[in-house]
mmCIF file of the N, C-alpha and C atoms, coordinates in Angstrom:
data_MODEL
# 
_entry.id   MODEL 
# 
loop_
_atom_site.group_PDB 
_atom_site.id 
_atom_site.type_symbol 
_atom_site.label_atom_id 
_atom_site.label_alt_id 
_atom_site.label_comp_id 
_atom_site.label_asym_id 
_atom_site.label_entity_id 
_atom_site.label_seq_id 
_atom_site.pdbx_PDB_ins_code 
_atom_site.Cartn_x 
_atom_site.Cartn_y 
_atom_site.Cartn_z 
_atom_site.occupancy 
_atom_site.B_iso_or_equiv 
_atom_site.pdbx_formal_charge 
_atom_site.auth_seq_id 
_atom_site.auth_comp_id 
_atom_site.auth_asym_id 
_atom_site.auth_atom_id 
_atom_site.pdbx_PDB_model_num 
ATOM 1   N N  . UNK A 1 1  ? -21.609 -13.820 11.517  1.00 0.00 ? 1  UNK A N  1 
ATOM 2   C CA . UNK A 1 1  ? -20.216 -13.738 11.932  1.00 0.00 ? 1  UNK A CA 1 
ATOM 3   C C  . UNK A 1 1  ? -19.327 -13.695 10.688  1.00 0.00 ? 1  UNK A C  1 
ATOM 4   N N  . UNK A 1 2  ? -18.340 -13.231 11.013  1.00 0.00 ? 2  UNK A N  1 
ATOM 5   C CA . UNK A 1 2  ? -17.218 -13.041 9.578   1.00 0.00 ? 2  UNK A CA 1 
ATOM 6   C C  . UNK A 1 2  ? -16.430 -13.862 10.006  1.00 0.00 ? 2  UNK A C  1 
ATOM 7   N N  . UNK A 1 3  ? -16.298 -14.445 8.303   1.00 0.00 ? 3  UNK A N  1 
ATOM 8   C CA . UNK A 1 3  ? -15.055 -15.375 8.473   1.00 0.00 ? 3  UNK A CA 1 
ATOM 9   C C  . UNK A 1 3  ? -13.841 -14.654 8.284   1.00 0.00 ? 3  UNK A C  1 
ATOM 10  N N  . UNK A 1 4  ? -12.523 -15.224 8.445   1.00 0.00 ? 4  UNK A N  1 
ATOM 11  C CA . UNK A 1 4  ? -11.176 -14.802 8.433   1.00 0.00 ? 4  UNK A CA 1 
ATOM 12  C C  . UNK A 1 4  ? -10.905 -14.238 7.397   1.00 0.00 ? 4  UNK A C  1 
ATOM 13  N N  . UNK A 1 5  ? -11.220 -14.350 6.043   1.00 0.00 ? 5  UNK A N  1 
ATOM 14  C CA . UNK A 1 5  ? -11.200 -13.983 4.887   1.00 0.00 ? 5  UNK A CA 1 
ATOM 15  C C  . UNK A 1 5  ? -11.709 -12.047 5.000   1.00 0.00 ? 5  UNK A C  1 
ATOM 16  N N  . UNK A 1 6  ? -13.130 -12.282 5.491   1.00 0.00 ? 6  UNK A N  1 
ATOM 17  C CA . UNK A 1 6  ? -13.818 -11.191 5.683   1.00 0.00 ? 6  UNK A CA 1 
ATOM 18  C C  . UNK A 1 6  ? -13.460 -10.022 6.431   1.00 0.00 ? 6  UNK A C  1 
ATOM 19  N N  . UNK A 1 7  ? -12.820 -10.785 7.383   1.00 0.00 ? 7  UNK A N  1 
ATOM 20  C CA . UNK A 1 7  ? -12.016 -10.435 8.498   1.00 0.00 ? 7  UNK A CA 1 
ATOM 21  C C  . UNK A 1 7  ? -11.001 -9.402  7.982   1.00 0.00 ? 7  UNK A C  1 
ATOM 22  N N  . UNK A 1 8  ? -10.194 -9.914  7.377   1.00 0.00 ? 8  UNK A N  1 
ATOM 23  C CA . UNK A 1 8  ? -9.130  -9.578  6.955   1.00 0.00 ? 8  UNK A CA 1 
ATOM 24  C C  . UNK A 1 8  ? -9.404  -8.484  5.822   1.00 0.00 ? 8  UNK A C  1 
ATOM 25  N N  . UNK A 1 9  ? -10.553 -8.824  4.873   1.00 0.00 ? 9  UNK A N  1 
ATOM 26  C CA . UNK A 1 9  ? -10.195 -7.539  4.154   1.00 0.00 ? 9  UNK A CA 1 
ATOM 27  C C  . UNK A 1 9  ? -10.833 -6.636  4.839   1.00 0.00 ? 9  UNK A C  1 
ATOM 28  N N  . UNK A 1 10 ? -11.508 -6.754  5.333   1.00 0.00 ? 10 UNK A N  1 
ATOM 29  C CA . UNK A 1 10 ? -12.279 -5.254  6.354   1.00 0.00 ? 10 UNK A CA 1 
ATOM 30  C C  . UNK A 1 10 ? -10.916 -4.236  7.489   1.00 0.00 ? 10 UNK A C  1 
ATOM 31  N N  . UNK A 1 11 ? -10.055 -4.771  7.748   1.00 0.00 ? 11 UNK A N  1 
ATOM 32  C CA . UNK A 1 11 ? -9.094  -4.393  8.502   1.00 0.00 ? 11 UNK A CA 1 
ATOM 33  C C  . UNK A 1 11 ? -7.544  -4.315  8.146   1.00 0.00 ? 11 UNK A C  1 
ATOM 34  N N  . UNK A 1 12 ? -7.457  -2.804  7.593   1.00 0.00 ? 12 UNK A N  1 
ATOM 35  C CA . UNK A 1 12 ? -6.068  -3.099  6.708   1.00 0.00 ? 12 UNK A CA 1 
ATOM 36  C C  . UNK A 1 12 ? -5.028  -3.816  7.517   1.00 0.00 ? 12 UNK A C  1 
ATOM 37  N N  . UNK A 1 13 ? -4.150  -3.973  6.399   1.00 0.00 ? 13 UNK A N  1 
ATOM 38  C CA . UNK A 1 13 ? -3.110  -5.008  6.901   1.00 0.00 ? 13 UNK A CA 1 
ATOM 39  C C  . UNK A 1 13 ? -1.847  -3.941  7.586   1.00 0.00 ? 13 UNK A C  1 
ATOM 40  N N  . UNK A 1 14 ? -1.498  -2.636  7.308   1.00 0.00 ? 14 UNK A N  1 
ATOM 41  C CA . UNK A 1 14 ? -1.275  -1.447  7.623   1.00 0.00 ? 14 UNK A CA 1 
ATOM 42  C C  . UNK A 1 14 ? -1.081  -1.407  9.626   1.00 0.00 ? 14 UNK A C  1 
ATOM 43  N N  . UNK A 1 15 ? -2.184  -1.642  9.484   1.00 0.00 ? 15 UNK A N  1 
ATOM 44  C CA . UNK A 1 15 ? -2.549  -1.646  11.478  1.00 0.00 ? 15 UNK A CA 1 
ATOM 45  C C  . UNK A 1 15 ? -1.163  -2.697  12.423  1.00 0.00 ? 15 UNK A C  1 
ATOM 46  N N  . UNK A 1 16 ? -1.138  -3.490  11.376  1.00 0.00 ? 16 UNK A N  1 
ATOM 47  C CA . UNK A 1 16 ? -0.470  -4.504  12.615  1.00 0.00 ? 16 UNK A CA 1 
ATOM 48  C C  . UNK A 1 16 ? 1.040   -4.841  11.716  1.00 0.00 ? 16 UNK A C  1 
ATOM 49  N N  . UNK A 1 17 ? 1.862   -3.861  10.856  1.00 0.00 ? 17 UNK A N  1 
ATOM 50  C CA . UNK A 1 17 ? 3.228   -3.554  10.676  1.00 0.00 ? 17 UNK A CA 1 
ATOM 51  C C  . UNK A 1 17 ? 3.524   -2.680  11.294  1.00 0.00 ? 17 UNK A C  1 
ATOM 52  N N  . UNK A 1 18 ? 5.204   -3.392  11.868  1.00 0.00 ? 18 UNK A N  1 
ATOM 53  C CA . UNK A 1 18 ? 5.987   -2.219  12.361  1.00 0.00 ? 18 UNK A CA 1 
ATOM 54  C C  . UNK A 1 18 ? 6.183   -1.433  11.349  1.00 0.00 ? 18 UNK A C  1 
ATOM 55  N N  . UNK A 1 19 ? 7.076   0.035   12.068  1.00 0.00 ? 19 UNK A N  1 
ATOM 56  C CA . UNK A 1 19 ? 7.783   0.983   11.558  1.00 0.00 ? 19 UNK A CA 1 
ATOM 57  C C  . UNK A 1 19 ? 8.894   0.558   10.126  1.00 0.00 ? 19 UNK A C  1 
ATOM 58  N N  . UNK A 1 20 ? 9.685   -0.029  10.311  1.00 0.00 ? 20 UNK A N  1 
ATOM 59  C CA . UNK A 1 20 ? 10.738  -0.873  9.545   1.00 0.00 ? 20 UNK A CA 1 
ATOM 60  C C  . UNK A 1 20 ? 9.619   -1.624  8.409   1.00 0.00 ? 20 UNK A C  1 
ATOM 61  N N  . UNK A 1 21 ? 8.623   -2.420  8.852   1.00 0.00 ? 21 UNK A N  1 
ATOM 62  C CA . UNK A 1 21 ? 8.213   -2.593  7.525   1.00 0.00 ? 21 UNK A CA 1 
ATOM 63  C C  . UNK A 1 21 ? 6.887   -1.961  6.466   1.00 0.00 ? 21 UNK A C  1 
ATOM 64  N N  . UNK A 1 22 ? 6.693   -0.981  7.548   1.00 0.00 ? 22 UNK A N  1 
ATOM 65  C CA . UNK A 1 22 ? 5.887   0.167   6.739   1.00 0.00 ? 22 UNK A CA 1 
ATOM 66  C C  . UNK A 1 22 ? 6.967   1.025   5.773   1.00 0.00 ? 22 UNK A C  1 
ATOM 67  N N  . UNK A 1 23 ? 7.825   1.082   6.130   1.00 0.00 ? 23 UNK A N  1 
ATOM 68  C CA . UNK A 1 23 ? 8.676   2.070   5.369   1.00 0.00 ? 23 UNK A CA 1 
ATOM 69  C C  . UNK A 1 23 ? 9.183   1.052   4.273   1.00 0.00 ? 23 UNK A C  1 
ATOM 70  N N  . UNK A 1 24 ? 9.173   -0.263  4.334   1.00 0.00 ? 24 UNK A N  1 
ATOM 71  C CA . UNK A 1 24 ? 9.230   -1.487  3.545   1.00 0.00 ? 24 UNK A CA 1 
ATOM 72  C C  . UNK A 1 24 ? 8.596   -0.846  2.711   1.00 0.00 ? 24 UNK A C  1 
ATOM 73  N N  . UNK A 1 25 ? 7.306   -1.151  2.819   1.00 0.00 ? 25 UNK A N  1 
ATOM 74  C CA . UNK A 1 25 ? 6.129   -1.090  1.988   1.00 0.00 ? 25 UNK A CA 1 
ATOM 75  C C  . UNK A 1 25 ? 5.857   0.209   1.094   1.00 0.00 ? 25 UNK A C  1 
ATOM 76  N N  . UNK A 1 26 ? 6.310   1.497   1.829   1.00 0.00 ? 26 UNK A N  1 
ATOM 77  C CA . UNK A 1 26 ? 6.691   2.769   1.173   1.00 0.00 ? 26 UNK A CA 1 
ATOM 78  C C  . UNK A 1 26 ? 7.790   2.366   -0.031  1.00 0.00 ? 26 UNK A C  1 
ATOM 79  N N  . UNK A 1 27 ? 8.598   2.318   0.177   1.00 0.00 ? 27 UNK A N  1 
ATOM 80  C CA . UNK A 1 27 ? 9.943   1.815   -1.095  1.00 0.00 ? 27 UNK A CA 1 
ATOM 81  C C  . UNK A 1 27 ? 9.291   0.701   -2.200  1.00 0.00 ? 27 UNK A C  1 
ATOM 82  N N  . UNK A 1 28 ? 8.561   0.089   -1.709  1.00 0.00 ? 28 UNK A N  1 
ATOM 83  C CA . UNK A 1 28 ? 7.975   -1.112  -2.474  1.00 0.00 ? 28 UNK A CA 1 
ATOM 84  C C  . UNK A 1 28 ? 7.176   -0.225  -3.510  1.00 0.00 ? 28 UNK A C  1 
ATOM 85  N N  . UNK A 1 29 ? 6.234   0.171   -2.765  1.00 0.00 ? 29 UNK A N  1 
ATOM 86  C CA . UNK A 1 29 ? 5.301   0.828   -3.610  1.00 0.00 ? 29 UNK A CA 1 
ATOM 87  C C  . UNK A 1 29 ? 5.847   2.350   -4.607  1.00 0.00 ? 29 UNK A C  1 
ATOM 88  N N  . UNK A 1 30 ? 7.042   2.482   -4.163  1.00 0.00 ? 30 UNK A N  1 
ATOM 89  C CA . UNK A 1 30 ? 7.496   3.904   -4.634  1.00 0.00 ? 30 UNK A CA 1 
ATOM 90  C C  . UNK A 1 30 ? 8.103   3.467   -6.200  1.00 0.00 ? 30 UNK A C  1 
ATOM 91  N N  . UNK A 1 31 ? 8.624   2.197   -6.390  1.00 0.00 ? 31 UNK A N  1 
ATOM 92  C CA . UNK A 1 31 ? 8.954   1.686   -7.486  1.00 0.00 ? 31 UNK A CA 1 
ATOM 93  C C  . UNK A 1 31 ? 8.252   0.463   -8.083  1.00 0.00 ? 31 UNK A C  1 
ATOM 94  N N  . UNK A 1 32 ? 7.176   0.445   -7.931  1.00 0.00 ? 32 UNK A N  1 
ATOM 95  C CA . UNK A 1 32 ? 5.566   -0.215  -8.691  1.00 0.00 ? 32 UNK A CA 1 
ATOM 96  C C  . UNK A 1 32 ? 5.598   1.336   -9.334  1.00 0.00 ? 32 UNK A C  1 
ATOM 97  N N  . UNK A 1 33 ? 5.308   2.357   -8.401  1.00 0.00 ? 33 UNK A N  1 
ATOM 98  C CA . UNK A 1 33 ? 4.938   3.502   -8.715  1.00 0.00 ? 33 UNK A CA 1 
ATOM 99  C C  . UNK A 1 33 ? 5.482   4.241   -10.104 1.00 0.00 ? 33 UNK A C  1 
ATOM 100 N N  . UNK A 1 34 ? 6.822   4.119   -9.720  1.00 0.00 ? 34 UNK A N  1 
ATOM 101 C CA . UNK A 1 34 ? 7.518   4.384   -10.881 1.00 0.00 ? 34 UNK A CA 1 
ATOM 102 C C  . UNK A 1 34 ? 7.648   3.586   -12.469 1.00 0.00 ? 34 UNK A C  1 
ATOM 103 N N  . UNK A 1 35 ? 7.240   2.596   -11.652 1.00 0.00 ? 35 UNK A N  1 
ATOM 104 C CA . UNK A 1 35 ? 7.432   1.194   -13.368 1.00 0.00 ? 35 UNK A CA 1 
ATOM 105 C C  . UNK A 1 35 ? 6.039   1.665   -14.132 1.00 0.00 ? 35 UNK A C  1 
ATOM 106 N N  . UNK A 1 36 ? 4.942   1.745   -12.809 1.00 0.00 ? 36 UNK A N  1 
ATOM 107 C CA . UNK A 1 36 ? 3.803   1.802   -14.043 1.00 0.00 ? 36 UNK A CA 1 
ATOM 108 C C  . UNK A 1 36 ? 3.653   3.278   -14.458 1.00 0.00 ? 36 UNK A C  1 
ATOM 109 N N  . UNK A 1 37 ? 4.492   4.745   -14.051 1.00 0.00 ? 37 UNK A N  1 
ATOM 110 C CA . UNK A 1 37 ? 4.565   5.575   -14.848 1.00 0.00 ? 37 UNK A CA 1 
ATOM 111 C C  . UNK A 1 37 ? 5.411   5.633   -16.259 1.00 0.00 ? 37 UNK A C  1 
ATOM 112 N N  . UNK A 1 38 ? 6.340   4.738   -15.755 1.00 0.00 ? 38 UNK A N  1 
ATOM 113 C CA . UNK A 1 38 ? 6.975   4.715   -17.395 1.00 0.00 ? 38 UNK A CA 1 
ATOM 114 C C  . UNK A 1 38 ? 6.440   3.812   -18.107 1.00 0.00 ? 38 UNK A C  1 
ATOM 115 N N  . UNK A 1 39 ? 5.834   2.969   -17.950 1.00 0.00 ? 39 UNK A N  1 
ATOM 116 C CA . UNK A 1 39 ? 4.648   1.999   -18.594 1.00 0.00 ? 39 UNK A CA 1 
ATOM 117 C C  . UNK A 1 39 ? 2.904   2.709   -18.780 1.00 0.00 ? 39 UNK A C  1 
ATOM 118 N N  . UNK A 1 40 ? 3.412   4.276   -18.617 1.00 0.00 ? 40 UNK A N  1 
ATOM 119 C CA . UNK A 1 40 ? 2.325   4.984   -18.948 1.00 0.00 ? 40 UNK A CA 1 
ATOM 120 C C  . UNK A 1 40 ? 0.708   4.471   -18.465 1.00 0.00 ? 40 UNK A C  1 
ATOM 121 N N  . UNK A 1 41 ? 0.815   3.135   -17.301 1.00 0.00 ? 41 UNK A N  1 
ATOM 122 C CA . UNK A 1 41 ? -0.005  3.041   -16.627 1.00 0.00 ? 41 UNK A CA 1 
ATOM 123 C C  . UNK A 1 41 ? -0.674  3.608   -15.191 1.00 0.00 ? 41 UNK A C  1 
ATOM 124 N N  . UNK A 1 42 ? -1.476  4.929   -15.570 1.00 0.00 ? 42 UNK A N  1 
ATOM 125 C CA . UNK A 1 42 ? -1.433  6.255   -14.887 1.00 0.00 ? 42 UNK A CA 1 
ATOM 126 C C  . UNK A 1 42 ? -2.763  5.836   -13.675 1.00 0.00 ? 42 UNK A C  1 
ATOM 127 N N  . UNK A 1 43 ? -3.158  4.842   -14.217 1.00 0.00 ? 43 UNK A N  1 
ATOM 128 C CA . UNK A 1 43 ? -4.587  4.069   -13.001 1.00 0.00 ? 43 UNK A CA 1 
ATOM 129 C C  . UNK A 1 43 ? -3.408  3.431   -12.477 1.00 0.00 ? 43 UNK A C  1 
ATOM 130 N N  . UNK A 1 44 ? -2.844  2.653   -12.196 1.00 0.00 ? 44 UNK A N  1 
ATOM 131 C CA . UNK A 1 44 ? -2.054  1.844   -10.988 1.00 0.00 ? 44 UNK A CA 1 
ATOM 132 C C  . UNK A 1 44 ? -1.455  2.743   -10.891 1.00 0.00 ? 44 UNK A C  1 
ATOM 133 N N  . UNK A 1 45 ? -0.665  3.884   -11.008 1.00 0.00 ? 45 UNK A N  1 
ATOM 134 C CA . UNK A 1 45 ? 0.109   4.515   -10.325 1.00 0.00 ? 45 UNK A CA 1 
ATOM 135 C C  . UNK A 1 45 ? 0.091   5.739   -9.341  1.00 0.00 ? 45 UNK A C  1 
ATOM 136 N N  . UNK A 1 46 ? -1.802  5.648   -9.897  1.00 0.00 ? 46 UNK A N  1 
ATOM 137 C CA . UNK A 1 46 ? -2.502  6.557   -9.109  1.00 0.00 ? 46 UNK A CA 1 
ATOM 138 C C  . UNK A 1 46 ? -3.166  5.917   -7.815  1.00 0.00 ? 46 UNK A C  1 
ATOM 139 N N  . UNK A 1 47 ? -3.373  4.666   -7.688  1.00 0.00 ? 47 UNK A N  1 
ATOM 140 C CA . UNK A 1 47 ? -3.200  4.098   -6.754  1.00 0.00 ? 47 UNK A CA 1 
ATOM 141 C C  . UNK A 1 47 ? -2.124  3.479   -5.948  1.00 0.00 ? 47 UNK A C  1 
ATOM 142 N N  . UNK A 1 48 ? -0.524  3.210   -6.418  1.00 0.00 ? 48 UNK A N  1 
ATOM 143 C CA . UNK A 1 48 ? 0.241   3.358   -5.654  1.00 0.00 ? 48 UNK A CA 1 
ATOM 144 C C  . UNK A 1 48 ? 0.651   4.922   -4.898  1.00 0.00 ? 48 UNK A C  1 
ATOM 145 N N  . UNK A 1 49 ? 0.501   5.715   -5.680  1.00 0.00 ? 49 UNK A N  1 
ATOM 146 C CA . UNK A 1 49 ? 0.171   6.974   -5.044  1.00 0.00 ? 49 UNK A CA 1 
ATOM 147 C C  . UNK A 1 49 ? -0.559  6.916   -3.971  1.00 0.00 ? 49 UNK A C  1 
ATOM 148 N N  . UNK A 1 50 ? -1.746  6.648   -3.548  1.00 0.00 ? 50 UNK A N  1 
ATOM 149 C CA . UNK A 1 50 ? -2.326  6.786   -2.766  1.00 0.00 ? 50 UNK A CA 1 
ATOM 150 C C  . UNK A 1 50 ? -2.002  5.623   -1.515  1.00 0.00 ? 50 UNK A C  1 
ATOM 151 N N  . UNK A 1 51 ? -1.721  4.716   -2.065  1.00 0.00 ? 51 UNK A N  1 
ATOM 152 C CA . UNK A 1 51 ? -1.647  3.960   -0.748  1.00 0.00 ? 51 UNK A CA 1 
ATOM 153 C C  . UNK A 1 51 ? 0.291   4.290   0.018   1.00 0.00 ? 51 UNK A C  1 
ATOM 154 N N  . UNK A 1 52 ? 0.822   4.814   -0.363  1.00 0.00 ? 52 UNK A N  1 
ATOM 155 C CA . UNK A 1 52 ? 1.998   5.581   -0.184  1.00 0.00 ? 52 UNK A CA 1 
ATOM 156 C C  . UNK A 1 52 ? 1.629   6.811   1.269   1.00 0.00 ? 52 UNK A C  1 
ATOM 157 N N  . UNK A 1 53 ? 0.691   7.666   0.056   1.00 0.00 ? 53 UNK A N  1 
ATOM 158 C CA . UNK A 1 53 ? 0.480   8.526   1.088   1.00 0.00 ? 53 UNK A CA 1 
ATOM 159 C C  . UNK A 1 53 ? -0.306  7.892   2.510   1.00 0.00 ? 53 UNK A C  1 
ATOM 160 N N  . UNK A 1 54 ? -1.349  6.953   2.254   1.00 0.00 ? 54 UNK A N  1 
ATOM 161 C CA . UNK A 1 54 ? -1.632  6.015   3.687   1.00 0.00 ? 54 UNK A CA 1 
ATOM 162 C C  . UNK A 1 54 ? -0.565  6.218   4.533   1.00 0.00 ? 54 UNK A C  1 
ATOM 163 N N  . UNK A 1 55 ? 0.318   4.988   3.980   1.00 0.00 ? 55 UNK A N  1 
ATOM 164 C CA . UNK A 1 55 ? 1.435   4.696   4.552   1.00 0.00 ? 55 UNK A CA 1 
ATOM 165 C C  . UNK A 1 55 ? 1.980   5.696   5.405   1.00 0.00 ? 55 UNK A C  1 
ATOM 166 N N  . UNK A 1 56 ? 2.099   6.519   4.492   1.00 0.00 ? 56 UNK A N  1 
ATOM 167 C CA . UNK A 1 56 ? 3.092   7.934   4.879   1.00 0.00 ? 56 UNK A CA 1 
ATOM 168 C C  . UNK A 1 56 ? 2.330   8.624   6.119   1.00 0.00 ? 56 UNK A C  1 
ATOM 169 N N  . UNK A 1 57 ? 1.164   8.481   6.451   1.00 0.00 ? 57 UNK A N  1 
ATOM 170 C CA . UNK A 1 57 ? 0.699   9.055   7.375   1.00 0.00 ? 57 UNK A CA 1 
ATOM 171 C C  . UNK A 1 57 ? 0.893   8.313   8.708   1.00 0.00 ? 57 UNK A C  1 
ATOM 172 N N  . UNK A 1 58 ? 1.259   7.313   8.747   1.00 0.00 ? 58 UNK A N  1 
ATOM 173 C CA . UNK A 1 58 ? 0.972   5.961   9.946   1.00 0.00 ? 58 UNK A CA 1 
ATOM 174 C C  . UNK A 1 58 ? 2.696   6.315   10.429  1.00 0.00 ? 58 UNK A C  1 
ATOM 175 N N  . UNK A 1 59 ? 3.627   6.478   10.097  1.00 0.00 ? 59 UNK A N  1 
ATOM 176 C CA . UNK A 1 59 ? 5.054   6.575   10.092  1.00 0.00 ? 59 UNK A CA 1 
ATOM 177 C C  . UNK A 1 59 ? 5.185   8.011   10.795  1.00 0.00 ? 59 UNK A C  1 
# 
């Protein structure tokens, strides 16, 4: 059996936000996105990239 821990990372957290705070989470991530391009950190921003576009698909 899985514990809650297990639980939880197996099942994004994505599934069970509303609309209002998915689009939260879009803006959030759109300026991580941006800090770590001008901080020329092109691995995190290639993953805020991507979890954006997630996002962007659920909306």
């Amino acid at each position: 059996m899985l514990s809650n821990q297990e639980l939880k990372a197996a099942v994004p957290e994505s599934l069970y936000l509303s609309k209002p705070e998915i689009e939260e989470k879009i803006r959030d991530f759109c300026k991580a996105l941006e800090k770590a391009t001008k901080d020329l950190d092109f691995i995190h921003a290639a993953k805020f990239r991507d979890e954006i576009k997630l996002l962007q698909e659920k909306v």
